[in-house]
LOSE-123539 format. One record per residue (C-alpha): x, y, z; residue in three letters. Coordinates in steps of 0.1 Angstrom, whole numbers, always signed. Layout:
+-------+-------+-------+-----+
:  east : north :    up : res :
+-------+-------+-------+-----+
:     X :     Y :     Z : ALA :
...
+-------+-------+-------+-----+
REM end
This chain:
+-------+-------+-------+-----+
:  east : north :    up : res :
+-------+-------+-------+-----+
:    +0 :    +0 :    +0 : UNK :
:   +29 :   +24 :   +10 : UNK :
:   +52 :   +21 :   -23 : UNK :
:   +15 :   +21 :   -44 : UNK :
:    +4 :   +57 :   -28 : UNK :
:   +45 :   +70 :   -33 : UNK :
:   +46 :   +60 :   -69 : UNK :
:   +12 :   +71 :   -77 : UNK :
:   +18 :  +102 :   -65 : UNK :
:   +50 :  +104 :   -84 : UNK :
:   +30 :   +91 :  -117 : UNK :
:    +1 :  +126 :  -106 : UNK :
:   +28 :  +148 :  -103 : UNK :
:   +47 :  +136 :  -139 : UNK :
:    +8 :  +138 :  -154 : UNK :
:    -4 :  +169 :  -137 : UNK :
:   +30 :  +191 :  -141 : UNK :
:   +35 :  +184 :  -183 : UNK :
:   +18 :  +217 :  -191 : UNK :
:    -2 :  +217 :  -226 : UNK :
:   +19 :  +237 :  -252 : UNK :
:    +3 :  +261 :  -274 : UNK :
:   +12 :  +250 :  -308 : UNK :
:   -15 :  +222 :  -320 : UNK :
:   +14 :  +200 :  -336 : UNK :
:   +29 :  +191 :  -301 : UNK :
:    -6 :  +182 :  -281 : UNK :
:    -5 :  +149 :  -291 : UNK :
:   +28 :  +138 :  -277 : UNK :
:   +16 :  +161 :  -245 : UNK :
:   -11 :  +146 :  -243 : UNK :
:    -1 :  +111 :  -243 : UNK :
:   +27 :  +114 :  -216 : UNK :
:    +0 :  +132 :  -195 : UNK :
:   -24 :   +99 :  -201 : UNK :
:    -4 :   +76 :  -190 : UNK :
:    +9 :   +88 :  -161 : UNK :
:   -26 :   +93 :  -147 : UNK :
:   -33 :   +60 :  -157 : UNK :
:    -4 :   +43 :  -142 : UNK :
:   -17 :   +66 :  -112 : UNK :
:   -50 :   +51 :  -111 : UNK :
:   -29 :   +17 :  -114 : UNK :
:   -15 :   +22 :   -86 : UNK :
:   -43 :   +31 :   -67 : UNK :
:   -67 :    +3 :   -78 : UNK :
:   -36 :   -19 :   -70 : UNK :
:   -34 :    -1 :   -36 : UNK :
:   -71 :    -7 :   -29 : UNK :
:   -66 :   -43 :   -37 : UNK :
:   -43 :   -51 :    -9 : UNK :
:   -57 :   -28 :   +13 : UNK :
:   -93 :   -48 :   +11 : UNK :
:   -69 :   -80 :   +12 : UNK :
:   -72 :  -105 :   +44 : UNK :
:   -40 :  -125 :   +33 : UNK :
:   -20 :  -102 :   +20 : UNK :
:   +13 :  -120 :   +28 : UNK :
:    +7 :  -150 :   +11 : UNK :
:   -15 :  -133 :   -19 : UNK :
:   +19 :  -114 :   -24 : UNK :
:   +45 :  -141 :   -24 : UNK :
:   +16 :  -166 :   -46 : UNK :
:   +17 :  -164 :   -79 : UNK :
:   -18 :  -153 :   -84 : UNK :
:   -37 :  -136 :  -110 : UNK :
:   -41 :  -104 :   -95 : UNK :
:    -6 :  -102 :   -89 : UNK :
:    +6 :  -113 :  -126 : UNK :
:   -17 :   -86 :  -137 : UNK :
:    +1 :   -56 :  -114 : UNK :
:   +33 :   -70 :  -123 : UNK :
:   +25 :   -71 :  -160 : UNK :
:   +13 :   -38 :  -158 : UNK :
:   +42 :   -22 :  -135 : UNK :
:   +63 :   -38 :  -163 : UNK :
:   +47 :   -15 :  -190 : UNK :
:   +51 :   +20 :  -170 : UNK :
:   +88 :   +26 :  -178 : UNK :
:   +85 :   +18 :  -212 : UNK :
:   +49 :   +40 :  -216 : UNK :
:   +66 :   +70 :  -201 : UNK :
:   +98 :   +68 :  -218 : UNK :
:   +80 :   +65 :  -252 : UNK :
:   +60 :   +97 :  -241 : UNK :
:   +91 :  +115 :  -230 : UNK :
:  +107 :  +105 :  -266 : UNK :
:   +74 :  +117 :  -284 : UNK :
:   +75 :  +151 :  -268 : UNK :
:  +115 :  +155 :  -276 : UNK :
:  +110 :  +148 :  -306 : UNK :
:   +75 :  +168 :  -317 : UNK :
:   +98 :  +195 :  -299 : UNK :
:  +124 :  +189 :  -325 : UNK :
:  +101 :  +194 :  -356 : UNK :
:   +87 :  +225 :  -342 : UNK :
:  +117 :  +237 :  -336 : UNK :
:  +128 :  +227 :  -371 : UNK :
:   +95 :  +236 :  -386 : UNK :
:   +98 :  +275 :  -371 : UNK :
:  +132 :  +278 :  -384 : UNK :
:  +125 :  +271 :  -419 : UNK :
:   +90 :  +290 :  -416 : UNK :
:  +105 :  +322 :  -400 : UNK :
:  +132 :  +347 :  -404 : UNK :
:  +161 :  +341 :  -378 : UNK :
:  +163 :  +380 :  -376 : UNK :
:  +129 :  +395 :  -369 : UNK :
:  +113 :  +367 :  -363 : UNK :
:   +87 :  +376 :  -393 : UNK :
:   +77 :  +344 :  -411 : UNK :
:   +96 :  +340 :  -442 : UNK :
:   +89 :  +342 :  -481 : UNK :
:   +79 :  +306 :  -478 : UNK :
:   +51 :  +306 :  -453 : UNK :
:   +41 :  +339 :  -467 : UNK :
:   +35 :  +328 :  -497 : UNK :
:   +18 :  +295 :  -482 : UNK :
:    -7 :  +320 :  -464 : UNK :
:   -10 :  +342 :  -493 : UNK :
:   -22 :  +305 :  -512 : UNK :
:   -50 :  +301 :  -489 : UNK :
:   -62 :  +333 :  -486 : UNK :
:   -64 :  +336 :  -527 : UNK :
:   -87 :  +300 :  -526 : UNK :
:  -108 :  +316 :  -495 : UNK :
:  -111 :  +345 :  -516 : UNK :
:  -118 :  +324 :  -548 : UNK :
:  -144 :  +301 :  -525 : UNK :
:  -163 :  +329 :  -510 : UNK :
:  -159 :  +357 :  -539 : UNK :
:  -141 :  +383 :  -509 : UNK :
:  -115 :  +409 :  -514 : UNK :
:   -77 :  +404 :  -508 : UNK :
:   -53 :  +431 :  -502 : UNK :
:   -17 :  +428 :  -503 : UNK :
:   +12 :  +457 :  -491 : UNK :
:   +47 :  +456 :  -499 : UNK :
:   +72 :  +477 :  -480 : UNK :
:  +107 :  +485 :  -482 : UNK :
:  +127 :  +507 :  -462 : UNK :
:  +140 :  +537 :  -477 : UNK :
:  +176 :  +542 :  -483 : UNK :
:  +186 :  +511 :  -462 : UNK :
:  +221 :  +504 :  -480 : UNK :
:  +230 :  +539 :  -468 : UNK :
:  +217 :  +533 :  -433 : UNK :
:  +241 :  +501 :  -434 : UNK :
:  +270 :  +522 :  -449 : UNK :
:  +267 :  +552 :  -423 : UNK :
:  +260 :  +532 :  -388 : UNK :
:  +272 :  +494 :  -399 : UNK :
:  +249 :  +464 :  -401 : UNK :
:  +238 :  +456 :  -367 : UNK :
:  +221 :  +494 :  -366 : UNK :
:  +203 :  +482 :  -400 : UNK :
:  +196 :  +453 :  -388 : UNK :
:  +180 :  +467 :  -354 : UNK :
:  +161 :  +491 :  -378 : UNK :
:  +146 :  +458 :  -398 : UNK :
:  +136 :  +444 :  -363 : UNK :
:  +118 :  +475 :  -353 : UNK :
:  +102 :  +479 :  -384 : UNK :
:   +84 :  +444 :  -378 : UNK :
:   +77 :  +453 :  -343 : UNK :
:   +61 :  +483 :  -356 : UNK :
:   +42 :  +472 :  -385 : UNK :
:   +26 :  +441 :  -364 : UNK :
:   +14 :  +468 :  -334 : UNK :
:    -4 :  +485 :  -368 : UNK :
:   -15 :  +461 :  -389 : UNK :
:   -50 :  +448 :  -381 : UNK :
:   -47 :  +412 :  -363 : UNK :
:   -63 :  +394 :  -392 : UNK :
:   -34 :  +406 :  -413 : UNK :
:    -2 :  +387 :  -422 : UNK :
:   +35 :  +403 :  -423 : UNK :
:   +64 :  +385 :  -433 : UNK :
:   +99 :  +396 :  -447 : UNK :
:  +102 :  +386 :  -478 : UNK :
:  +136 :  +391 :  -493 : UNK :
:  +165 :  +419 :  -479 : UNK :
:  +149 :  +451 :  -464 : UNK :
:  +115 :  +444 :  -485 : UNK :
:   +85 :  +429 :  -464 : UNK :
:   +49 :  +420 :  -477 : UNK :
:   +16 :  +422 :  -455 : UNK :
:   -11 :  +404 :  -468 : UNK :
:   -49 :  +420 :  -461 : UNK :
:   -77 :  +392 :  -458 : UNK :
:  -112 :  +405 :  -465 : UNK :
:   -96 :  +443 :  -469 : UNK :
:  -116 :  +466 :  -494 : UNK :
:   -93 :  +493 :  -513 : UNK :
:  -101 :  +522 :  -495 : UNK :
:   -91 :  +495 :  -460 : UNK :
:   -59 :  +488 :  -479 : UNK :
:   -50 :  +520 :  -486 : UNK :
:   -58 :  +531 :  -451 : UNK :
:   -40 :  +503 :  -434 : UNK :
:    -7 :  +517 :  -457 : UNK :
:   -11 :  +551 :  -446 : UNK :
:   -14 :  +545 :  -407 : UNK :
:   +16 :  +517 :  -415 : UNK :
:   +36 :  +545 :  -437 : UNK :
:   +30 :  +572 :  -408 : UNK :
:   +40 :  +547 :  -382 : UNK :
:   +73 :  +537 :  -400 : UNK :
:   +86 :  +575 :  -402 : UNK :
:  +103 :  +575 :  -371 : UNK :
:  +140 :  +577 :  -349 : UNK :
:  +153 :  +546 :  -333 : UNK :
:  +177 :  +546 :  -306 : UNK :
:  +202 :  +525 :  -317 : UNK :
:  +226 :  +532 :  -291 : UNK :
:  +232 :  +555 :  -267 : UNK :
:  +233 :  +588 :  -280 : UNK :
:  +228 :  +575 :  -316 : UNK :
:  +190 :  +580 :  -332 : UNK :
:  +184 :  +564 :  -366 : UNK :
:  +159 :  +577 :  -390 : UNK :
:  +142 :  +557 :  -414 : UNK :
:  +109 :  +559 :  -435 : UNK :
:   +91 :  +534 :  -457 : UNK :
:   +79 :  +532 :  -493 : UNK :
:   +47 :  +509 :  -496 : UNK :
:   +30 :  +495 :  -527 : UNK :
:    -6 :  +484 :  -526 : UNK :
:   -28 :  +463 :  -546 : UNK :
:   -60 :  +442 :  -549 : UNK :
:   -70 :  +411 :  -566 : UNK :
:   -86 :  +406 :  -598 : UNK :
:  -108 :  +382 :  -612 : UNK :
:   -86 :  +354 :  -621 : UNK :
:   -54 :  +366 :  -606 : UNK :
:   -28 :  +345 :  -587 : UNK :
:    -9 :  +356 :  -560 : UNK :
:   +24 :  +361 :  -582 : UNK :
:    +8 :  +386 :  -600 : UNK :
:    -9 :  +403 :  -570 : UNK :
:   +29 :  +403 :  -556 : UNK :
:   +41 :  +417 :  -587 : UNK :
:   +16 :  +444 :  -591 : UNK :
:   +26 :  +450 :  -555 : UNK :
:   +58 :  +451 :  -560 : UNK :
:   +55 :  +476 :  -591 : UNK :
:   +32 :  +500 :  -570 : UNK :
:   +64 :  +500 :  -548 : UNK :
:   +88 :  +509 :  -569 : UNK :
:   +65 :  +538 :  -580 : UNK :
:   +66 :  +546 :  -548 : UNK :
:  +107 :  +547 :  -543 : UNK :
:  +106 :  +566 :  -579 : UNK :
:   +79 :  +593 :  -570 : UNK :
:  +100 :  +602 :  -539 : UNK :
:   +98 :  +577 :  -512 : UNK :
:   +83 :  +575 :  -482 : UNK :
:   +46 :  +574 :  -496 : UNK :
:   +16 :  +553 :  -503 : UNK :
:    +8 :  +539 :  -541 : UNK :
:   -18 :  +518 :  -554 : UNK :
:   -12 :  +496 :  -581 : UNK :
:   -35 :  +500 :  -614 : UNK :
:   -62 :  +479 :  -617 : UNK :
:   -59 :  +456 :  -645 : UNK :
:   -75 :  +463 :  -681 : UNK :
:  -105 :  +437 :  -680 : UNK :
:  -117 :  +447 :  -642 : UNK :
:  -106 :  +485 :  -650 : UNK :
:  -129 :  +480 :  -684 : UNK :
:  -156 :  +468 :  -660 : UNK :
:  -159 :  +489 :  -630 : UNK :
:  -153 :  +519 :  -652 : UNK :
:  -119 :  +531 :  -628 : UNK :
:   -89 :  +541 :  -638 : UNK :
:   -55 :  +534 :  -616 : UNK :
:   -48 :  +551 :  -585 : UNK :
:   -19 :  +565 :  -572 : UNK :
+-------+-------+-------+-----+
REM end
């Protein structure tokens, strides 16, 4: 009865202290650890019960009885349950780990061209599906190479980490940043209208005209062209990127530090009867 109630409390605390991460992919392995060390617990207790409720228990132990092949049996199972738990969770640690790395950028921590252009995917076929808008920004940070050349590269590269600290306080929480190549990032606008687009630049352009402290004494300016466009009937996201990324470098030529909009293209320009906007 003693060494039933120590190890089932031992087999509690392993089930009860496992917290439940927050990422979906590693639940399972979570969860299985957690299940069976609460039931090796309630093992333990049943088997704890059995000899408590047991006149002979002396010579019920040293018999080899049913009831005691069965607790043996199943004490011979806990070790290798919990270690196969304990490897699931390493390892599901491992791949999300992994996973994260090749999905985000090491240096802001933004996701990366990859998984943006994964979300951008299934945003286009919910757009598709349910005939909604979708809104895509591009932004690049003006004048970056001379930042790099003035204050060295670990100032540009705190600038790039503030700028995604910046644009995800802005951004609306159904939108999707990531960095998508150098100083260039891309936010993608789910179920955004053009006149919520364009706003959402603006508010992001006014945002990202700013001084960051770099270092003591040391304030770094920096500003932000931004391209915007919208999807057209039978566009893929390539093209929304490039009409994006065109809009941008209107932008850069029209003087930087402003909002454009990409052009709409000929057949939905022909009919809604609009022109480009800029």
């Amino acid at each position: 009865m003693a060494v039933s109630l120590f190890h089932g409390i031992v087999c509690c605390a392993i089930g009860f202290g496992i917290p439940l991460p927050a990422q979906a992919r590693l639940r399972y392995a979570y969860l299985f650890t957690k299940g069976a060390a609460l039931l090796l617990a309630l093992g333990h207790l049943v088997r704890g019960l059995a000899f408590a409720f047991q006149s002979d228990v002396p010579a019920g132990f040293l018999e080899p009885t049913t009831q005691n092949l069965v607790f043996f049996a199943l004490g011979t199972l806990a070790l290798p349950g919990l270690t196969l738990g304990a490897v699931m969770m390493a390892n599901a640690r491992m791949v999300s780990d992994a996973t994260y790395a090749a999905e985000h950028d090491h240096l802001t921590g933004a996701p990366s061209r990859r998984a943006f252009f994964a979300a951008a995917e299934r945003e286009h076929a919910r757009a598709v599906r349910h005939g909604s808008e979708l809104g895509m920004l591009v932004l690049d940070v003006d004048y970056f190479k001379r930042i790099n050349d003035t204050h060295g590269h670990a100032i540009g590269d705190g600038v790039l980490r503030d700028l995604v600290r910046q644009t995800r306080d802005t951004i609306r929480t159904v939108d999707y940043c990531a960095r998508i190549g150098g100083e260039e990032f891309a936010v993608l606008l789910p179920d955004a209208s053009l006149e919520t687009a364009l706003a959402v630049a603006e508010r992001l352009r006014a945002a990202l005209d700013r001084s960051l402290r770099a270092a003591p004494g040391l304030e770094v300016a920096y500003t932000v062209s931004i391209g915007a466009a919208m999807l057209a009937e039978g566009e893929s996201v390539a093209g929304l990127l490039a009409r994006a990324d065109a809009a941008l470098y209107a932008a850069k030529a029209g003087g930087r530090n402003r909002v454009v909009s990409a052009a709409i293209p000929w057949r939905r320009q022909h009919a809604a009867g609009r022109g480009a906007f800029g």
